[in-house]
Backbone of each chain as ProteinMPNN parsed JSONL, in Angstrom:
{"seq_chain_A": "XXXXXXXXXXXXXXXXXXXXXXXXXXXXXXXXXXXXXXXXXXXXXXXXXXXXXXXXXXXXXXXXXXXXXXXXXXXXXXXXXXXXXXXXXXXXXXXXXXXXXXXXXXXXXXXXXXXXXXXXXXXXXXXXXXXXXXXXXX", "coords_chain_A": {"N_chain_A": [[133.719, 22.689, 44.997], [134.548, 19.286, 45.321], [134.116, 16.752, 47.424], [134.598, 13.69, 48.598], [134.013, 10.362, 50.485], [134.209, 7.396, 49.737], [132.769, 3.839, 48.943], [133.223, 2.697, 47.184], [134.591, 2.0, 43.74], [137.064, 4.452, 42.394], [135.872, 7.062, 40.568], [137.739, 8.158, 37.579], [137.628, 10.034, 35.966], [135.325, 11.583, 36.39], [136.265, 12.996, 38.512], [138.194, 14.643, 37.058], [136.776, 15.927, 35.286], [135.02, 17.763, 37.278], [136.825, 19.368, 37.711], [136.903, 21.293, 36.352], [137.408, 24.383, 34.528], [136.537, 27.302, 33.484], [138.155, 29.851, 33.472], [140.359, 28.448, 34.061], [143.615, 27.431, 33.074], [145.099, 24.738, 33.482], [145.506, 21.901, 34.709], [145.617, 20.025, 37.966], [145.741, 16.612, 39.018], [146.609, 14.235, 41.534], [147.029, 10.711, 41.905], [146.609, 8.126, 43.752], [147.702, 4.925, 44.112], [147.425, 1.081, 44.677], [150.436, -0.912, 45.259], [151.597, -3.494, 44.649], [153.963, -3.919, 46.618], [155.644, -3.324, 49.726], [158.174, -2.213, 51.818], [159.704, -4.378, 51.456], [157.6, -6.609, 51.485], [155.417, -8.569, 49.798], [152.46, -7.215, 49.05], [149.179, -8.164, 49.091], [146.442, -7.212, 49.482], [144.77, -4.328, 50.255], [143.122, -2.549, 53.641], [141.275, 0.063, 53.953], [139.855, 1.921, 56.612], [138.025, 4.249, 57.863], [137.499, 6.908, 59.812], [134.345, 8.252, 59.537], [132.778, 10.573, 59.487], [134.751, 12.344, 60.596], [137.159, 12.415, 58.716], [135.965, 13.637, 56.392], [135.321, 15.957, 57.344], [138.302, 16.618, 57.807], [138.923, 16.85, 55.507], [138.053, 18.602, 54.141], [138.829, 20.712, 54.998], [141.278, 20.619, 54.639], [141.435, 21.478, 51.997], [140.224, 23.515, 52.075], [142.086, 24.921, 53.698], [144.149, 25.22, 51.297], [142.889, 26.533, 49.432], [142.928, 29.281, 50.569], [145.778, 29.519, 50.637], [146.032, 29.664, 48.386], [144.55, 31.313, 46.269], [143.908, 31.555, 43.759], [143.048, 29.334, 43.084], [141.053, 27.382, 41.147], [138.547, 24.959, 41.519], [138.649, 22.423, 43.178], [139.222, 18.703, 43.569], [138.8, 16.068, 45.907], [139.085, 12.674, 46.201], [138.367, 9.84, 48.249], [139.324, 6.567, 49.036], [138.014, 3.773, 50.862], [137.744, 0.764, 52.539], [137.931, -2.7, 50.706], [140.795, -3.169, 49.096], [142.35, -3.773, 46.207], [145.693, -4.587, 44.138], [146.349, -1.96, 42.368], [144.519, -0.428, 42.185], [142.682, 2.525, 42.307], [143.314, 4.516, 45.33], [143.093, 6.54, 46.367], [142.183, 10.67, 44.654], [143.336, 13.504, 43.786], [142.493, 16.776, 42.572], [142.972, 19.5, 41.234], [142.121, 22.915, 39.732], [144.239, 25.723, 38.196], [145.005, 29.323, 37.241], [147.876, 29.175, 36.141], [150.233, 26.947, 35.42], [152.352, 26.691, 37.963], [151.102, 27.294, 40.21], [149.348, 25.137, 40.044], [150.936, 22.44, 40.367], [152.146, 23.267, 43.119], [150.068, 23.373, 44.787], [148.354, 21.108, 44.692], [150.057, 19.098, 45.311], [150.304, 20.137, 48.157], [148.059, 19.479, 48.791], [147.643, 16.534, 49.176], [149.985, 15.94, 50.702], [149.389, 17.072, 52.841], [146.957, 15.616, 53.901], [147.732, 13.187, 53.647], [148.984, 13.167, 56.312], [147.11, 14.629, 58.312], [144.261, 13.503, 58.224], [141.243, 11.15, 58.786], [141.797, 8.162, 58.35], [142.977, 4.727, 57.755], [145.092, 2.767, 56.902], [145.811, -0.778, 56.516], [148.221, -3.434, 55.556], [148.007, -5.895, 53.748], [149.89, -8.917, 53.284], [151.161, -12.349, 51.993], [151.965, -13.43, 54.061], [150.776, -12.735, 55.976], [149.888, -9.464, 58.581], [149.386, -5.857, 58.848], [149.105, -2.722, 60.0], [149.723, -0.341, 59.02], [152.26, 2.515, 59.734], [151.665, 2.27, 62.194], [153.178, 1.89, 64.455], [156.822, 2.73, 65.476]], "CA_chain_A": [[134.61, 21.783, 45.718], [133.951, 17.978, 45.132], [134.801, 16.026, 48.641], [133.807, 12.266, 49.066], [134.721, 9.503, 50.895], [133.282, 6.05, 49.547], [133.634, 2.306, 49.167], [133.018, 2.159, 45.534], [136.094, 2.39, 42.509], [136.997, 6.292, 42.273], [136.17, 6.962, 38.58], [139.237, 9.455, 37.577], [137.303, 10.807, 34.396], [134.423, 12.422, 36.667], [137.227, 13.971, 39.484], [138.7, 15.329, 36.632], [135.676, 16.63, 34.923], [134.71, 18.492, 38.665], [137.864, 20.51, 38.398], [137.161, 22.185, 34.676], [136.672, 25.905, 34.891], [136.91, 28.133, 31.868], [139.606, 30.466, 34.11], [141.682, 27.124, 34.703], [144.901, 26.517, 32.112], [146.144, 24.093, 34.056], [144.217, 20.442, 35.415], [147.156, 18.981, 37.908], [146.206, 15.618, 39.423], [147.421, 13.085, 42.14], [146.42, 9.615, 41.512], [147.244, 7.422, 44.507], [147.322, 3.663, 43.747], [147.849, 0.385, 45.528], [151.062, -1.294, 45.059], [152.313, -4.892, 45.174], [154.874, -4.519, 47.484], [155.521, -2.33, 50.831], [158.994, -2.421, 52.739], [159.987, -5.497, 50.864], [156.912, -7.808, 51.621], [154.966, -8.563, 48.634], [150.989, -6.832, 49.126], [148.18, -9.555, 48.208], [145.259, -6.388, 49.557], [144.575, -3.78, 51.19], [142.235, -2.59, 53.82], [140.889, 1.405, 54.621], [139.052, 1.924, 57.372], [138.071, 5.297, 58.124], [136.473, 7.913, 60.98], [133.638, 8.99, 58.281], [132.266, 12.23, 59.818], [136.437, 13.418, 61.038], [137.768, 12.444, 57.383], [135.647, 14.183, 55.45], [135.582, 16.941, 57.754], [139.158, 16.931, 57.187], [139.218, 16.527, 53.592], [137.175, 19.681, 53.335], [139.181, 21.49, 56.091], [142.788, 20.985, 53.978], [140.973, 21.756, 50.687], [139.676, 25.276, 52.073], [143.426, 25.744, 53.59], [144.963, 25.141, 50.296], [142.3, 28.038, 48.44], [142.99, 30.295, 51.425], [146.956, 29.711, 49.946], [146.402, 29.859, 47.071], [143.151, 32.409, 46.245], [143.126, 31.885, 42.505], [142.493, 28.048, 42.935], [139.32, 27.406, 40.606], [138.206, 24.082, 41.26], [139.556, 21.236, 43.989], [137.968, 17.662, 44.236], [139.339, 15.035, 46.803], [138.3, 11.202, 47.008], [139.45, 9.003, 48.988], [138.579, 5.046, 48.612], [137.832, 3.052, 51.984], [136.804, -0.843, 52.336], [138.856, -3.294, 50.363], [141.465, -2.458, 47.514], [143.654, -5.275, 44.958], [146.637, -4.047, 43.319], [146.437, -1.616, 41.22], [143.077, 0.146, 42.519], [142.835, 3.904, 42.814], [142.852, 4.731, 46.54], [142.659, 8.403, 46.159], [142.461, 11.281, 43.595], [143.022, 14.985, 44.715], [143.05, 17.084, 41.338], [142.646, 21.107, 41.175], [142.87, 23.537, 38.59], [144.174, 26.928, 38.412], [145.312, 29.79, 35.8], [148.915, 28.465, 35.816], [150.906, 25.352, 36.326], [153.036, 26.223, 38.908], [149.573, 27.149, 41.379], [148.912, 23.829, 40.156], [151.651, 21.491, 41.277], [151.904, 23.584, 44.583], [148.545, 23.182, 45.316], [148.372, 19.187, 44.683], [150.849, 18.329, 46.421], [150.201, 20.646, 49.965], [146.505, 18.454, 49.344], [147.957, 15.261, 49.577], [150.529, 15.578, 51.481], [148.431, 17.144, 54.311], [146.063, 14.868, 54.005], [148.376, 11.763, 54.435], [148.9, 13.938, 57.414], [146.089, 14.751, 59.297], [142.976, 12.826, 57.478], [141.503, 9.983, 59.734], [141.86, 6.575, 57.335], [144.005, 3.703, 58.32], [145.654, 1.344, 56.283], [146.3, -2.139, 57.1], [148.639, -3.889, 54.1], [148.175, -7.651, 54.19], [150.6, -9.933, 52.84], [150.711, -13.814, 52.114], [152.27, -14.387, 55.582], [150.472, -11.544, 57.432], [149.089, -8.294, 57.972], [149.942, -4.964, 59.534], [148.375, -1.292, 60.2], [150.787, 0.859, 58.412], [152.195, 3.529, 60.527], [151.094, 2.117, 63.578], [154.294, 1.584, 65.104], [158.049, 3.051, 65.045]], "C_chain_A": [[133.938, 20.416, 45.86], [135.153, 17.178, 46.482], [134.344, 14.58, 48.943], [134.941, 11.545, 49.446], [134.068, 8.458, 50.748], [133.847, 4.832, 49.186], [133.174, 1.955, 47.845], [134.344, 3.077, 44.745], [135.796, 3.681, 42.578], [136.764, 6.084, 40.401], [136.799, 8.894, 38.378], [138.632, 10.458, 36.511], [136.328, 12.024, 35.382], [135.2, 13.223, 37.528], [137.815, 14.846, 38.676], [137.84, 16.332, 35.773], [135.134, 17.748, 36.022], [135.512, 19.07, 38.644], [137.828, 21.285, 36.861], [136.852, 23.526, 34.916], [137.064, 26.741, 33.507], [138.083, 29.205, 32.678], [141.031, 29.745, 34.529], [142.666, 27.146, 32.979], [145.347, 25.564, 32.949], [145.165, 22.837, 35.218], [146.076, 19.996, 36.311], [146.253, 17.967, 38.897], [147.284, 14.682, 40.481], [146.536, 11.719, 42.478], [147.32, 8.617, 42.51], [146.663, 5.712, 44.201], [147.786, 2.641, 44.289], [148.964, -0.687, 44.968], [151.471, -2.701, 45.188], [153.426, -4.652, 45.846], [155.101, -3.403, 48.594], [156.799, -3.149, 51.662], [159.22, -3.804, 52.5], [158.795, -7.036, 51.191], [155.933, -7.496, 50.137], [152.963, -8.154, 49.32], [149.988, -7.446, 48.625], [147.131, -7.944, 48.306], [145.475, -5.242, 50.685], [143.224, -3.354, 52.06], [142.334, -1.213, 54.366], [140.016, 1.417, 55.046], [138.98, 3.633, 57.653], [137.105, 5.931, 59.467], [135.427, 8.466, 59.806], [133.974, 10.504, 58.521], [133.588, 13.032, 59.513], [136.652, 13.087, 59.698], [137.429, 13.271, 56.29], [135.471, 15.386, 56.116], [136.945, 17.733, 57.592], [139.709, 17.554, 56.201], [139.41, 18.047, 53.303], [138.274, 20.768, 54.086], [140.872, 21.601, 55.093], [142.694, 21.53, 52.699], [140.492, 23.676, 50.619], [141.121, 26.037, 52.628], [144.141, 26.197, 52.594], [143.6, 26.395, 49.366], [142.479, 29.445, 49.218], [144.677, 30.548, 50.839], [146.954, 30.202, 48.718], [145.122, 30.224, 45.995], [142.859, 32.135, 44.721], [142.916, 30.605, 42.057], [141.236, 28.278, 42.384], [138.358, 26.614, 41.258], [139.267, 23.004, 42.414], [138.354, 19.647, 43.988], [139.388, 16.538, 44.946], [138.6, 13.906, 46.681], [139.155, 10.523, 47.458], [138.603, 7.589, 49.05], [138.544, 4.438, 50.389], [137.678, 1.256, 51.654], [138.267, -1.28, 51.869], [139.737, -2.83, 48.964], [142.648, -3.812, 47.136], [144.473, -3.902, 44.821], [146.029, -3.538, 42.267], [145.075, -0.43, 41.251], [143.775, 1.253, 43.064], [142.444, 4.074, 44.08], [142.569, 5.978, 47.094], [143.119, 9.231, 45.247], [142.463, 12.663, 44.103], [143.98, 15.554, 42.939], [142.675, 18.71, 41.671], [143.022, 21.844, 39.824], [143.479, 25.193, 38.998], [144.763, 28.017, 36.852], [146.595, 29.273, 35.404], [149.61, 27.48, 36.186], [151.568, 25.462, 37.558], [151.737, 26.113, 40.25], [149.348, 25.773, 41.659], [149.12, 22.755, 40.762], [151.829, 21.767, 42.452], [151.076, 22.54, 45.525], [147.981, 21.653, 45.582], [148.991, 18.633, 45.226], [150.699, 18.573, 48.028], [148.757, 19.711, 50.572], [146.99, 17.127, 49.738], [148.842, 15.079, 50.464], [150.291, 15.985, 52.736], [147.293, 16.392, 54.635], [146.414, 13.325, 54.61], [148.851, 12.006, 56.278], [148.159, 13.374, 59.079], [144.614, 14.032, 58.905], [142.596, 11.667, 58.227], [141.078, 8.633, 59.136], [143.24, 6.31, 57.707], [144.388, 2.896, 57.303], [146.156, 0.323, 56.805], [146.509, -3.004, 55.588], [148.328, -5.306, 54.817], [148.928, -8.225, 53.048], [150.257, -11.61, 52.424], [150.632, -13.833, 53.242], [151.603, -13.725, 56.667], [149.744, -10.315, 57.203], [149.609, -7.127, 58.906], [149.712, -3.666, 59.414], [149.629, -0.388, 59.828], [151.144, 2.565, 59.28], [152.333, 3.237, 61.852], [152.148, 2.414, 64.375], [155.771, 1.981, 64.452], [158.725, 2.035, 64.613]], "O_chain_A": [[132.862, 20.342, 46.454], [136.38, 17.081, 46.503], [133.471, 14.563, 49.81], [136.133, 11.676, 49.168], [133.177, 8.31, 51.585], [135.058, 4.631, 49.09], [132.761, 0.825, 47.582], [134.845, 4.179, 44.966], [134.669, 4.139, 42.762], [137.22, 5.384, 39.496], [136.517, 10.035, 38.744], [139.144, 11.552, 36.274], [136.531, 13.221, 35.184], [134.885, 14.407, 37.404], [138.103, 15.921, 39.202], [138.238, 17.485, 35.605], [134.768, 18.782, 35.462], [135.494, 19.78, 39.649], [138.847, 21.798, 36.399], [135.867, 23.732, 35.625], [137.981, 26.501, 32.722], [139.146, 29.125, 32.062], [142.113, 30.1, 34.997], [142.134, 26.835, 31.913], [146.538, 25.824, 33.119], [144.426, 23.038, 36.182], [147.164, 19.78, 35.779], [145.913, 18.646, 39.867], [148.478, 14.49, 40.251], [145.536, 11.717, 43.196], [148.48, 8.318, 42.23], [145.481, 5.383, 44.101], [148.925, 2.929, 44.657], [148.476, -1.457, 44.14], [151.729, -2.909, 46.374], [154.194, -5.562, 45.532], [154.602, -2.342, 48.219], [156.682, -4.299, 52.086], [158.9, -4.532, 53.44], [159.15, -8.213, 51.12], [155.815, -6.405, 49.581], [152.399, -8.996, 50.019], [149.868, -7.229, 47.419], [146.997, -7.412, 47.204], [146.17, -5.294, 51.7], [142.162, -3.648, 51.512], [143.246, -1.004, 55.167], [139.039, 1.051, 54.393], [140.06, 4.222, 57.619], [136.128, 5.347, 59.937], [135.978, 9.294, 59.08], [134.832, 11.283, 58.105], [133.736, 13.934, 58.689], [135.935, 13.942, 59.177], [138.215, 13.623, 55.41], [135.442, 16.251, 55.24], [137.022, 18.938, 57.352], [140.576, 18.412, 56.038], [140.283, 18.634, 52.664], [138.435, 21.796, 53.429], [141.453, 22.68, 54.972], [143.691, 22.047, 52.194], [140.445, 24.564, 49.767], [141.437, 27.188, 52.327], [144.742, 27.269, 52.657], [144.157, 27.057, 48.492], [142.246, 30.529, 48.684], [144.947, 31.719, 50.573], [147.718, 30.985, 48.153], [144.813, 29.486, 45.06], [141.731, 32.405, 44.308], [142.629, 30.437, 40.872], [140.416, 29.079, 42.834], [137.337, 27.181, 41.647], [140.494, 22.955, 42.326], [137.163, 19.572, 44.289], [140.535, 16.367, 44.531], [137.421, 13.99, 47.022], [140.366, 10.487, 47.243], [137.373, 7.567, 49.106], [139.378, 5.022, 51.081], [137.521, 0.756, 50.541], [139.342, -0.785, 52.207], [139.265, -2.23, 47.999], [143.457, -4.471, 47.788], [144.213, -2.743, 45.144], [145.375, -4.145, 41.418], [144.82, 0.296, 40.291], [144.767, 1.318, 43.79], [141.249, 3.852, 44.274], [141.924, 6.295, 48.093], [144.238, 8.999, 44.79], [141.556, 12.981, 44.871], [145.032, 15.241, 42.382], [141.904, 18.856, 42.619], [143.917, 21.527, 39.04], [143.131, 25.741, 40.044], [144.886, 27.569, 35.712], [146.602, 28.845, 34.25], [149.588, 27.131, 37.366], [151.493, 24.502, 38.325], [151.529, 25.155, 40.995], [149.197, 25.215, 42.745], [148.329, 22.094, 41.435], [151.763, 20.807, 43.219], [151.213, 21.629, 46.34], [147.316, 21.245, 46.534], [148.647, 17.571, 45.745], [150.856, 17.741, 48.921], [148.388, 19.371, 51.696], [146.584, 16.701, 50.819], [148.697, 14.081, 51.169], [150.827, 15.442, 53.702], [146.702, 16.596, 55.695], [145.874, 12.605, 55.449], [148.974, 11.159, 57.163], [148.312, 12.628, 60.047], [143.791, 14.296, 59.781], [143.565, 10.946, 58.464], [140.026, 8.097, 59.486], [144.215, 7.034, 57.904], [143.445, 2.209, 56.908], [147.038, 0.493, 57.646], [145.64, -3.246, 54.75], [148.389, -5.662, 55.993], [148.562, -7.988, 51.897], [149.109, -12.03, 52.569], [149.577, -14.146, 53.793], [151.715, -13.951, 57.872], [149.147, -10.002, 56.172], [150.335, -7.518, 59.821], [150.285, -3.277, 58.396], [150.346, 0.158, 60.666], [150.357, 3.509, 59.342], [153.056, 3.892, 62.603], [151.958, 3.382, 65.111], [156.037, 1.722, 63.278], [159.869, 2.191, 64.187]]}, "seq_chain_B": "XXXXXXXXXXXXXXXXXXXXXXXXXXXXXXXXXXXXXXXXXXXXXXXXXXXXXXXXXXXXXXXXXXXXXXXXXXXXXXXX", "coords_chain_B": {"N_chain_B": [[130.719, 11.948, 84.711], [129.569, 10.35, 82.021], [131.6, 8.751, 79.267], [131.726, 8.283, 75.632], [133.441, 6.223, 73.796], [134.75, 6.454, 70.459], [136.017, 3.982, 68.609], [139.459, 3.463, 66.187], [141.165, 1.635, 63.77], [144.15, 0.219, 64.394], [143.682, 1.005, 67.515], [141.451, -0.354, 67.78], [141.678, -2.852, 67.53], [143.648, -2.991, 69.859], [142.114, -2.263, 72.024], [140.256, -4.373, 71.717], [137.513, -3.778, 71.279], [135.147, -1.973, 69.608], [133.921, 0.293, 70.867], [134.159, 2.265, 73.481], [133.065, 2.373, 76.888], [133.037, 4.745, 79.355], [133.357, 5.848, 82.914], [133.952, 9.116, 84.168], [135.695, 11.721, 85.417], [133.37, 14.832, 86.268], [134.987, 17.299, 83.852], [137.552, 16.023, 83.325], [140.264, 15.788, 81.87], [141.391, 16.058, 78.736], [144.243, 14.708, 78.479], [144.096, 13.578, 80.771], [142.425, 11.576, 80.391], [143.685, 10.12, 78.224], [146.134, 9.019, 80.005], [144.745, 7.399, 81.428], [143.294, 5.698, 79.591], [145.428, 4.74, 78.395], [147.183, 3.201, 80.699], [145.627, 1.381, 81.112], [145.33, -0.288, 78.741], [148.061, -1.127, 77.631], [149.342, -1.067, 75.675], [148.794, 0.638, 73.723], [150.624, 2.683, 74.634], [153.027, 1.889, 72.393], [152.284, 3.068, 70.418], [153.279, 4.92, 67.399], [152.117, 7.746, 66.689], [149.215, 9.109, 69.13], [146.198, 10.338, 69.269], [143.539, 12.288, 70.52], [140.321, 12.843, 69.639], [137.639, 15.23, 69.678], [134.468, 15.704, 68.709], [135.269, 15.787, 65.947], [137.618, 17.429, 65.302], [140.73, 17.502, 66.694], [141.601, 17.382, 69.944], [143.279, 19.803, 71.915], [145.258, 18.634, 74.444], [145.168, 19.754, 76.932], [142.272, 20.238, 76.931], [139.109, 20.029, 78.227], [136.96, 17.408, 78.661], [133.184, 17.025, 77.92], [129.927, 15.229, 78.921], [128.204, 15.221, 76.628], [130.435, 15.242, 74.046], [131.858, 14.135, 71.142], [133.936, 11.786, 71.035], [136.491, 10.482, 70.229], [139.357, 7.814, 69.747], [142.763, 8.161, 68.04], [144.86, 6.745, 66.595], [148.574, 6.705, 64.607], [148.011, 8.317, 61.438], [147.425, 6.848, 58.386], [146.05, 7.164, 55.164], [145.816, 7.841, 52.107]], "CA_chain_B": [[129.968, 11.865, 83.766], [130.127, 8.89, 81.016], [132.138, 9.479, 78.132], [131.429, 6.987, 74.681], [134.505, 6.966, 72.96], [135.263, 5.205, 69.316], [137.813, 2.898, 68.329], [139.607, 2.697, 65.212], [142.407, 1.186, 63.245], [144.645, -0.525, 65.615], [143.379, 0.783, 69.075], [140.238, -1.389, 67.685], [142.576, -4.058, 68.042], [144.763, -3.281, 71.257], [141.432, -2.661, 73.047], [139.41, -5.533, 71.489], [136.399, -3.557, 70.608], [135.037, -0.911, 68.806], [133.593, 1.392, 71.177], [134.209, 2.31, 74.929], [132.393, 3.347, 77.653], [133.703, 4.671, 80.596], [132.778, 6.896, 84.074], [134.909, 10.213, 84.332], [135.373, 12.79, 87.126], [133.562, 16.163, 85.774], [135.957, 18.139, 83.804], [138.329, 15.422, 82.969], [141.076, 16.795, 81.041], [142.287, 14.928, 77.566], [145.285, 14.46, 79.365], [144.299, 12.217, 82.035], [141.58, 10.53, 79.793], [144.414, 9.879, 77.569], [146.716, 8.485, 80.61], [143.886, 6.383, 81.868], [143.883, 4.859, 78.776], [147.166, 3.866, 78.53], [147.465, 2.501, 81.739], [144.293, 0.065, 81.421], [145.354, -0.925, 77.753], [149.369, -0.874, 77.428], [149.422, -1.369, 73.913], [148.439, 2.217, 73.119], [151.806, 3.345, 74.572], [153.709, 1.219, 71.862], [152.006, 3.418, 69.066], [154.28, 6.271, 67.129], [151.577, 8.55, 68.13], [148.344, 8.886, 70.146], [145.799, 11.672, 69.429], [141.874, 12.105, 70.888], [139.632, 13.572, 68.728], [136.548, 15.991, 70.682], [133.334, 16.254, 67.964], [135.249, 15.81, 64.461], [138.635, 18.066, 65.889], [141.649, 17.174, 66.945], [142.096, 18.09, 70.915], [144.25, 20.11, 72.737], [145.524, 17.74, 76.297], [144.02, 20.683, 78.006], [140.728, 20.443, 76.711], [137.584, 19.544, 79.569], [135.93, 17.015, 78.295], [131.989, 17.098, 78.603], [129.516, 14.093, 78.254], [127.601, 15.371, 74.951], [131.372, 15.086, 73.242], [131.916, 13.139, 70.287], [135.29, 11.353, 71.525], [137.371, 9.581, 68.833], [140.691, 7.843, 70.038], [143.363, 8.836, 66.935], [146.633, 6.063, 66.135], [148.835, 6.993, 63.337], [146.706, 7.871, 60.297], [147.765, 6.405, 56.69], [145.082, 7.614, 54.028], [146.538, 8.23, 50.919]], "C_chain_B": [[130.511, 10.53, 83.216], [130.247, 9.396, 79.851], [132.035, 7.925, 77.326], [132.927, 7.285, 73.448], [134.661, 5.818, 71.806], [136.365, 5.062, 68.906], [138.008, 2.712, 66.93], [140.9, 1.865, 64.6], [143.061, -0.098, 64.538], [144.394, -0.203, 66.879], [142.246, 0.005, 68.947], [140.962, -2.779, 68.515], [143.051, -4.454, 69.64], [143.335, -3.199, 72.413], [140.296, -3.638, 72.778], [138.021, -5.108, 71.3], [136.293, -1.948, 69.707], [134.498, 0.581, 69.292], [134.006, 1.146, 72.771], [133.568, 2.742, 75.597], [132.898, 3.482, 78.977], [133.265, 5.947, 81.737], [133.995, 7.856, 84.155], [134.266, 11.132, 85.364], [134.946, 14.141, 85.613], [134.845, 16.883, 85.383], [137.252, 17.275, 83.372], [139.151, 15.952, 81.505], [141.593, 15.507, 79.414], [143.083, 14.053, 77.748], [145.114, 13.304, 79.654], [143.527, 11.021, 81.664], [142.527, 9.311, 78.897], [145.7, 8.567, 78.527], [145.763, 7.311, 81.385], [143.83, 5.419, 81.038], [145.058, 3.921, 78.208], [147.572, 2.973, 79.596], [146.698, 1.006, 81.921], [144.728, -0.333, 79.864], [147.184, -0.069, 77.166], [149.577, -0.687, 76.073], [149.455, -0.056, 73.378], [149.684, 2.949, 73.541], [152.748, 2.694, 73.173], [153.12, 1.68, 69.775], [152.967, 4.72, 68.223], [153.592, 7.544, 67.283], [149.835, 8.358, 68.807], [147.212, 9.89, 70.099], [144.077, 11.147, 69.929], [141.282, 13.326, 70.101], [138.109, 14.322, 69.073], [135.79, 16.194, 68.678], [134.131, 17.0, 66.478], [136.477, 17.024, 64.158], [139.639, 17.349, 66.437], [142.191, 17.878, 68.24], [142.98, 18.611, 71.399], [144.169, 18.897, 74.019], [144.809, 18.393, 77.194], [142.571, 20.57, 78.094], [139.406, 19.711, 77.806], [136.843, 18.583, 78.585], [134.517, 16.75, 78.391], [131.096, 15.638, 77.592], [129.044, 13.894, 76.705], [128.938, 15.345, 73.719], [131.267, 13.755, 72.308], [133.266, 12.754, 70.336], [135.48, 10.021, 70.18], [138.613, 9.235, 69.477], [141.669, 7.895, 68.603], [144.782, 7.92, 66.41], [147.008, 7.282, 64.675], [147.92, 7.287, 62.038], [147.542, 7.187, 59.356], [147.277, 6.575, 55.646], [146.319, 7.964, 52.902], [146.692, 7.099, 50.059]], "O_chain_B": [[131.434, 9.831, 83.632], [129.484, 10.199, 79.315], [132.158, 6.821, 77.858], [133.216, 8.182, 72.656], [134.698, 4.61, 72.04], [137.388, 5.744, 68.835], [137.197, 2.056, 66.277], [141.65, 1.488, 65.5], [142.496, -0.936, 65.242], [144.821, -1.044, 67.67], [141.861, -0.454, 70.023], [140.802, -3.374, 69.581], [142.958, -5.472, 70.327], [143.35, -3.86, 73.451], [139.397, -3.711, 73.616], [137.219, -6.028, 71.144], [137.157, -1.147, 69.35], [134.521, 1.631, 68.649], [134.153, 0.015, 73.233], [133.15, 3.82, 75.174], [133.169, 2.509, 79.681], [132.84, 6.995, 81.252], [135.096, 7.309, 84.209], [133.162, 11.303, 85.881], [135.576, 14.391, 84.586], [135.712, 17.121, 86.224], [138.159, 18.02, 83.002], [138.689, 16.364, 80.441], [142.033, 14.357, 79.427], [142.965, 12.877, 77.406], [145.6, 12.27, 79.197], [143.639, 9.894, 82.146], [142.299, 8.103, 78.837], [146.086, 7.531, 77.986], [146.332, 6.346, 81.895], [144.196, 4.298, 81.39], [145.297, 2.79, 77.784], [148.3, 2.013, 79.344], [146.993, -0.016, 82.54], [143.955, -1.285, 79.753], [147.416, 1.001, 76.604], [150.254, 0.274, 75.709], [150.282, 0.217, 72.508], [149.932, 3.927, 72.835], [153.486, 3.654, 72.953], [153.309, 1.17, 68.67], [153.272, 5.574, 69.055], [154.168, 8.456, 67.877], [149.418, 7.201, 68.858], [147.218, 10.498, 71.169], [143.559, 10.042, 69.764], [141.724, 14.471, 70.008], [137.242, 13.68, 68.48], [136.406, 16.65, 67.714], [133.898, 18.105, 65.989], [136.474, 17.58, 63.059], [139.228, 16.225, 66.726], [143.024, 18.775, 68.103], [143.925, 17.824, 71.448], [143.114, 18.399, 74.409], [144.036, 17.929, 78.032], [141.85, 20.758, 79.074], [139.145, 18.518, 77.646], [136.126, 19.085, 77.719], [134.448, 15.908, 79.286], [131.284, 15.187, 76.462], [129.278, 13.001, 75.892], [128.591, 15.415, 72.541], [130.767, 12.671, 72.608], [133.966, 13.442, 69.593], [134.834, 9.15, 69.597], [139.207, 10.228, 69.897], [140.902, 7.458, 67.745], [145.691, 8.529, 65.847], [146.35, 8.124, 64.065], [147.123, 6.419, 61.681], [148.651, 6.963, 59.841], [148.005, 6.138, 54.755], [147.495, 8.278, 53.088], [147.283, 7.216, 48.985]]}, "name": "protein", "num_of_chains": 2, "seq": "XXXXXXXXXXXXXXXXXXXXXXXXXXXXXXXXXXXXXXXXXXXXXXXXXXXXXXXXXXXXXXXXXXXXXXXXXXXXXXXXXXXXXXXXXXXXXXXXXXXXXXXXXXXXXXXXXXXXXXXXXXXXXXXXXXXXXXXXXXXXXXXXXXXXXXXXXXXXXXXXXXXXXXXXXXXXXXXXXXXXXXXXXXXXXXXXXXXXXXXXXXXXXXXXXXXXXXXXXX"}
């Protein structure tokens, strides 16, 4: 199980290399990336700030739920990017393998989308005219 | 006791620093740590939600807090 949380580019070749297993058919991938635009304002940067210790405690904590689901998981790695991010920069990669595809897409998606969850990183999008903590507020 | 609690995301903001320190009655419940907060920094009601975080966990309201705790206040997350 490959878990980090750091302020350097994710490189997608080695997350995906960390999930190879000779019992795996099946690599599935989620490649989160930063967009130019959010709720119609145009996105110049972004900024992730995180709880270290709680995030990666997290990380590890939704990564061992999702093999407790799903027992014939081979292989899981999570990163997650912090600090500053441009358009277009990987902000997190959560890939797993298992013997068949459907395990696969399950399994990738219950990671990320519990993670956008419960995981403790903040986003704050900034704009030309502004800036604003995503979430923060109804 | 004195409880050290850290700030991130936007309660950095609404309470203007990054860490807190504050005197509590023995036994102080999440709860009321939680309503103390709110009351001395309004802003934190005006979030969609509100969580305190005990030593790298996510508290129950019930929970006693004791000084050796590692207290985290919790806004909305966004990761992803």
């Amino acid at each position: 199980m490959l878990i980090e949380l750091t302020d350097q580019p994710i490189d997608v070749a080695a997350a995906l290399a960390a999930v190879q297993a000779d019992g795996a058919g099946a690599v599935n991938a989620f490649i989160g990336t930063v967009r130019n635009q959010s709720t119609g304002r145009s996105v110049v940067r972004l900024e992730y700030e995180a709880y270290d210790s709680m995030a990666v405690h997290q990380m590890r904590k939704v990564a061992e739920q999702a093999q407790e689901r799903w027992p014939m998981l081979q292989q899981i790695a999570v990163i997650h990017r912090k600090g500053t991010l441009y358009i277009g920069d990987v902000a997190v990669i959560v890939a797993v393998s298992t013997p068949h595809r459907a395990e696969s897409f399950a399994a990738c998606q219950y990671i990320i989308d519990t993670i956008k969850q419960v995981v403790t990183i903040w986003k704050k999008e900034f704009y030309e005219d502004g800036q604003v903590w995503v979430a923060a507020h109804p | 006791m004195n409880l050290r609690i850290a700030l991130f995301g936007i309660t950095k903001e609404i309470v203007g620093q990054s860490q807190l320190e504050l005197t509590a009655p023995e036994g102080q419940s999440v709860e009321q740590l939680m309503q103390q907060l709110q009351s001395t920094y309004p802003g934190l009601r005006q979030l969609t939600s509100f969580a305190v975080a005990v030593n790298n966990e996510y508290a129950a309201t019930d929970y006693r807090l004791h000084e050796r705790d590692e207290i985290a206040l919790i806004p909305p997350v966004s990761g992803g």
